[in-house]
VEXDREN-2710 file (C-alpha; in Angstrom, 1 decimal):
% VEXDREN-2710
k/r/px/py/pz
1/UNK/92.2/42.7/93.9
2/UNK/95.6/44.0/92.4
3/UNK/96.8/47.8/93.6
4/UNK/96.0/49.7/90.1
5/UNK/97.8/53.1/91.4
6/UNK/101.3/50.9/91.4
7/UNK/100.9/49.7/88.0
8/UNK/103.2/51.5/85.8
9/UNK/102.6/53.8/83.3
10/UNK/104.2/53.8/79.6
11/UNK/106.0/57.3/78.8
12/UNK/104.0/59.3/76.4
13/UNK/104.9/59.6/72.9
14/UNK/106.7/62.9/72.1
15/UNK/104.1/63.5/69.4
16/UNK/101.0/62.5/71.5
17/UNK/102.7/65.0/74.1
18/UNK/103.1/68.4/71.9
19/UNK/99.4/67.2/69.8
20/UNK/97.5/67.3/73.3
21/UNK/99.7/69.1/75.0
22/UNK/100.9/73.0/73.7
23/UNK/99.1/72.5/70.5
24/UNK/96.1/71.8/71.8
25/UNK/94.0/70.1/69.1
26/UNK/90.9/70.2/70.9
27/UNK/91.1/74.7/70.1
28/UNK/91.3/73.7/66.7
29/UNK/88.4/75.5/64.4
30/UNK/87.7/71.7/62.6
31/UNK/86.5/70.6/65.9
32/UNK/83.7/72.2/68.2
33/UNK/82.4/72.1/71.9
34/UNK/85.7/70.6/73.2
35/UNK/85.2/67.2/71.6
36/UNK/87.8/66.0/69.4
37/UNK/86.6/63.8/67.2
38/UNK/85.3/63.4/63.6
39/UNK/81.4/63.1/64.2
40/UNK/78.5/60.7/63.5
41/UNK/76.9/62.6/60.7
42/UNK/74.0/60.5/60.1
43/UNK/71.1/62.5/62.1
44/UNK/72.5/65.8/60.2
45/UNK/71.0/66.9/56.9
46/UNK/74.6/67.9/55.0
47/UNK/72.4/69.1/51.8
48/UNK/71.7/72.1/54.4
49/UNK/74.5/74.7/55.8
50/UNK/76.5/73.3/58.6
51/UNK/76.5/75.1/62.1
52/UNK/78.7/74.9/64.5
53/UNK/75.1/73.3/66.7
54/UNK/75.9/70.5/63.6
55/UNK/79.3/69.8/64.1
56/UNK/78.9/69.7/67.7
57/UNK/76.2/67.4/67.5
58/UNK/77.8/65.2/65.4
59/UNK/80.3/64.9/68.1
60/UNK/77.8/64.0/70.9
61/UNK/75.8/61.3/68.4
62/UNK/79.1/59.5/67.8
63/UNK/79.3/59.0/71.7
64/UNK/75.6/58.0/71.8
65/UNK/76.4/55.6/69.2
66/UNK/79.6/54.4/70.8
67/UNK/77.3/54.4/74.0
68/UNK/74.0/52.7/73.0
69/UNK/76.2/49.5/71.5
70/UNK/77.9/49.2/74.9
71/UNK/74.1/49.3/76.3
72/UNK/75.1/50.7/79.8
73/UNK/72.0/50.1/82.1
74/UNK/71.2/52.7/84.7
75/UNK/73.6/52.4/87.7
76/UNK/76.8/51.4/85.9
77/UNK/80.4/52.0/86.4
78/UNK/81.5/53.4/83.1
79/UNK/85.4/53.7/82.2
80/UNK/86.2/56.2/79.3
81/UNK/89.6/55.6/78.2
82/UNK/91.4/58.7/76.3
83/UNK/88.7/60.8/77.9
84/UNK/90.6/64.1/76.3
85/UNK/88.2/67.0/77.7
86/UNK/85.5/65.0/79.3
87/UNK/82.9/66.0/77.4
88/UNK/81.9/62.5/76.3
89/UNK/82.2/62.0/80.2
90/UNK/79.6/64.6/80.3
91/UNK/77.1/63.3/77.9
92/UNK/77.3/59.6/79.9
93/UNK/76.6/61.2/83.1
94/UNK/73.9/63.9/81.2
95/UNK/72.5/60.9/79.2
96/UNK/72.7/57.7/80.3
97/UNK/72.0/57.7/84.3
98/UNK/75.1/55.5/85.3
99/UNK/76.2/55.5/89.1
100/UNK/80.0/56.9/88.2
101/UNK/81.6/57.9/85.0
102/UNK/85.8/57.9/85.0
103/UNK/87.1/59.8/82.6
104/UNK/91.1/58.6/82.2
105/UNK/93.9/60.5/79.7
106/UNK/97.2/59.8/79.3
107/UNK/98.2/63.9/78.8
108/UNK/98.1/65.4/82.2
109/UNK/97.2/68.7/80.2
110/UNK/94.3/67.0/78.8
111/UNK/93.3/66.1/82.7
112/UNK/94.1/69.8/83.8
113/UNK/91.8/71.3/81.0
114/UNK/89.4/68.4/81.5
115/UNK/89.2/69.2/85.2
116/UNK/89.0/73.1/84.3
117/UNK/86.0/72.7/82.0
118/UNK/84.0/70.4/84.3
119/UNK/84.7/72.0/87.7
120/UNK/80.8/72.7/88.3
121/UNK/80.1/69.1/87.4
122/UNK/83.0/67.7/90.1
123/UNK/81.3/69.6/93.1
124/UNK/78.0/69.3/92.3
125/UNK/78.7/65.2/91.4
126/UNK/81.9/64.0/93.3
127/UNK/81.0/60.6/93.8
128/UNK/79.7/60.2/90.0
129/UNK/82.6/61.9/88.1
130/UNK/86.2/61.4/87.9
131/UNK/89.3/62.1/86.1
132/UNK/92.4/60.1/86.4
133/UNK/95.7/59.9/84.8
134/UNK/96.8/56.3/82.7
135/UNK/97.6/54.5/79.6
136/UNK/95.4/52.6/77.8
137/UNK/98.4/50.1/78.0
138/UNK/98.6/50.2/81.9
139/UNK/95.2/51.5/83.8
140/UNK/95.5/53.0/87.4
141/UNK/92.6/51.1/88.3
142/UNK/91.3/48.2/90.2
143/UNK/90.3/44.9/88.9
144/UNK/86.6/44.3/87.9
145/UNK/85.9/48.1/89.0
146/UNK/83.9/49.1/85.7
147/UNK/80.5/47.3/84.0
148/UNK/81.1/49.6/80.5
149/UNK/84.6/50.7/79.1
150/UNK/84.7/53.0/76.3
151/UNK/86.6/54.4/74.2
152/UNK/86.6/57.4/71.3
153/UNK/88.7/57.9/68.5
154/UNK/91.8/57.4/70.8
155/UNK/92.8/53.9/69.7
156/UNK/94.3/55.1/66.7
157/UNK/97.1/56.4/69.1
158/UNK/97.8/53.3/71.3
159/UNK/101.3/51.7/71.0
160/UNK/99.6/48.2/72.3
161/UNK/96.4/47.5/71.4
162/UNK/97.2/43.6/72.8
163/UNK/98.2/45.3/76.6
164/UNK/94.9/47.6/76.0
165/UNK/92.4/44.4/75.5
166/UNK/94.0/42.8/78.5
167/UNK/93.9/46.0/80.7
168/UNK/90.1/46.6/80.1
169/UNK/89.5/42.6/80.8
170/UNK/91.0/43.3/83.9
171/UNK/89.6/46.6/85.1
172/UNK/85.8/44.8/83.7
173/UNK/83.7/43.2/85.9
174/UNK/82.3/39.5/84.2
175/UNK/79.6/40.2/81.9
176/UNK/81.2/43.7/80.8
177/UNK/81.1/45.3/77.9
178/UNK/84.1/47.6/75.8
179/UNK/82.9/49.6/73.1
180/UNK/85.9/51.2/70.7
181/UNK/85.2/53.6/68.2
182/UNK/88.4/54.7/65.8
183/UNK/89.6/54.6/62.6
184/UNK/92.1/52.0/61.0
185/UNK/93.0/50.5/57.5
186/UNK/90.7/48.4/56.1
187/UNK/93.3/45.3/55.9
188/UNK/96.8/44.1/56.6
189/UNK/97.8/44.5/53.1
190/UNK/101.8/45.3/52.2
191/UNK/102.3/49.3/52.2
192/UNK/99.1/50.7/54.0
193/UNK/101.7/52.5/56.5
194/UNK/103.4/54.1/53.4
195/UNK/99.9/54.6/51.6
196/UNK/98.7/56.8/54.2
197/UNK/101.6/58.8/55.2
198/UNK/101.7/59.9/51.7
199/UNK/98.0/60.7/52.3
200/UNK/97.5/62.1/55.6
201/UNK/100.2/64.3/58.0
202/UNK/99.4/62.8/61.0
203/UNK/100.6/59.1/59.9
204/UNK/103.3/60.8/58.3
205/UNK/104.0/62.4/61.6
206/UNK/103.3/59.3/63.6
207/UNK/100.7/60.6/65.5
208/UNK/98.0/58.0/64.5
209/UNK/99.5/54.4/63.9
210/UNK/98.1/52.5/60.4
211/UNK/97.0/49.2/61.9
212/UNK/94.2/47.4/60.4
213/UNK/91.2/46.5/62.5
214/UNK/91.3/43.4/62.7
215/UNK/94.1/43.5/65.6
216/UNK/91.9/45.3/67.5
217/UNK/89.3/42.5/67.2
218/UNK/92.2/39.6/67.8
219/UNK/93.6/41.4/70.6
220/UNK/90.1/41.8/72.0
221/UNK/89.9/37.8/71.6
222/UNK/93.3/37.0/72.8
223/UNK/92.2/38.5/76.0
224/UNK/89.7/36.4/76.2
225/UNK/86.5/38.5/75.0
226/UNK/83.7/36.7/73.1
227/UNK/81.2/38.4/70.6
228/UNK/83.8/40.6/68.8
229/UNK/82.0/42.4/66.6
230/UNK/82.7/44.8/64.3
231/UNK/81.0/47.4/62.3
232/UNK/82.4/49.9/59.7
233/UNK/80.4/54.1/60.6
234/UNK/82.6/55.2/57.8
235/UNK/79.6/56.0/55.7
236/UNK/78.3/58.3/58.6
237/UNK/81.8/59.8/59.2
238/UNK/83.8/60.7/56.4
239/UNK/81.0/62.5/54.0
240/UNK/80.3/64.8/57.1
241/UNK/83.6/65.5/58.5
242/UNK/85.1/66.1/54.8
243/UNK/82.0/68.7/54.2
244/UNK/82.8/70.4/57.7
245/UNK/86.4/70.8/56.8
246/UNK/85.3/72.1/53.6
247/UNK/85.2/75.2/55.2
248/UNK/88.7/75.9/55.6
249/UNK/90.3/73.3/53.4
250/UNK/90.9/72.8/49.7
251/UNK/90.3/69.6/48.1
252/UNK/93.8/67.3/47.7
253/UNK/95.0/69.4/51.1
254/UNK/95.7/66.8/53.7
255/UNK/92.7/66.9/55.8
256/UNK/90.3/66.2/53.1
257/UNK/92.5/63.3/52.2
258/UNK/91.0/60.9/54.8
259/UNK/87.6/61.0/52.7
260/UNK/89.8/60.2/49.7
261/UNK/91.6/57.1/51.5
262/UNK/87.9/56.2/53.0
263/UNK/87.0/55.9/48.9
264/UNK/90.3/54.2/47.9
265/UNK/89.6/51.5/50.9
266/UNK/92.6/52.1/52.6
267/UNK/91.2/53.8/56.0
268/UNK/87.8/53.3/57.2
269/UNK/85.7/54.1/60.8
270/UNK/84.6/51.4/62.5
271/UNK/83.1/50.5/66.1
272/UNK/84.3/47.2/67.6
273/UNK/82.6/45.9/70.5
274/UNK/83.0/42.7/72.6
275/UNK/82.1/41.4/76.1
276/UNK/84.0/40.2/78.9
277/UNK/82.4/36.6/80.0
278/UNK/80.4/36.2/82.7
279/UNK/76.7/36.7/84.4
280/UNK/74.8/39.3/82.7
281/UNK/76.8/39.6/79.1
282/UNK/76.1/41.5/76.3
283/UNK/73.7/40.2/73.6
284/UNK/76.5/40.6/71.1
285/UNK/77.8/37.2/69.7
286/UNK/79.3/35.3/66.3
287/UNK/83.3/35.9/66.0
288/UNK/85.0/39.3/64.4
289/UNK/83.7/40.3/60.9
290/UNK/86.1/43.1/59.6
END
């Protein structure tokens, strides 16, 4: 078994740094409840007056989802990777009855606040809950340590996702599971960078990286994964999140343009799952369909 806390760990991106870091997007008023993420709208009734209870529900479902298609049983070593606050941490270990959840963020800010926000959770479960500092690209972690790895709306951010699918191979056990929910353009076609930078600040900025999914699915079958699977959310995303940010932004203002690229087909949301072989694999199977 190879010594994960000597593998090396990629420098942060100066954008990733300030986004997580001083700015703090998680105390942002679009998101709620310390997630950070966009929301599975699909069990909330948007003809009726959003709450913040909605928007923080959302939050949680779109871990459930993410969750339920990696099928964790009871007693399971779960990995989340880009773990931001923990709170999806919190729901696994709330929800889902597995023996130990690892929460692991590149930002050590992240980690402090995450830490911070869950200390009554770390005493009272310090054999089930952890937080640990990596890359998606280079995991602290030993190999075939986790049955589940997940991962929520943080993809969109990885430099690699080729040194990702080989690191969570590595740190699953045979017959794992990884579960990746993001967003990413809808193909490879010429000028979907330059498309959405026009569109949306934070490609502009370089803070999310215009990829289209389908190299999240090959990457996940280079490293040797079988039943790549993947399945577009959008339709249960963007409608919600662009009525939540309603609130506080005007229509052709950057946020709401993600629904607007969603309805061009440039960007769409989609969860991509696929199993490491070995005793007790997933039921997933047939090759990528993007």
């Amino acid at each position: 078994m190879s010594d994960g806390a000597q593998r090396v760990r990629p420098a942060m991106r100066p954008v990733v740094q300030e986004t997580y870091g001083p700015a703090d997007l998680s105390g942002q008023r679009s998101f709620a409840g310390g997630f950070i993420n966009f929301g599975y709208w699909r069990a909330v009734d948007l003809d009726l007056p959003l709450t913040e209870a909605e928007r923080i529900r959302s939050q949680e479902d779109l871990y459930r989802h993410v969750l339920d298609a990696a099928g964790p049983p009871r007693d399971a070593t779960v990995l989340e990777v880009g773990c931001g606050l923990g709170m999806g941490c919190a729901v696994t270990l709330r929800e889902y009855g597995p023996a130990s959840v690892t929460g692991m963020d590149i930002h050590p800010e992240q980690l402090r606040r995450a830490r911070s926000t869950h200390a009554g959770l770390l005493r009272e479960e310090p054999a089930r809950l952890r937080f640990v500092q990596g890359a998606a690209e280079s995991m602290p972690l030993d190999d075939g340590a986790f049955d589940v790895v997940v991962s929520v709306e943080a993809a969109q951010h990885f430099p690699d996702l080729d040194a990702f699918a080989t690191e969570a191979s590595r740190v699953l056990r045979p017959g794992g599971r990884v579960a990746v929910a993001s967003f990413f353009t809808v193909d490879d076609a010429p000028g979907r960078p330059d498309e959405l930078a026009r569109l949306l600040d934070s490609y502009a900025t370089g803070l999310d990286i215009a990829r289209p999914v389908r190299a999240l699915a090959d990457a996940f079958a280079k490293a040797g994964f079988t039943g790549v699977r993947v399945e577009s959310v959008g339709p249960h995303v963007w409608p919600g999140w662009d009525l939540w940010l309603s609130r506080w932004w005007e229509p052709g203002t950057w946020p709401r343009n993600f629904l607007r690229a969603y309805e061009q087909r440039i960007l769409d949301y989609y969860l991509v799952t696929a199993d490491r072989p070995g005793r007790n694999a997933g039921t997933a199977d047939g090759p990528a369909d993007a």
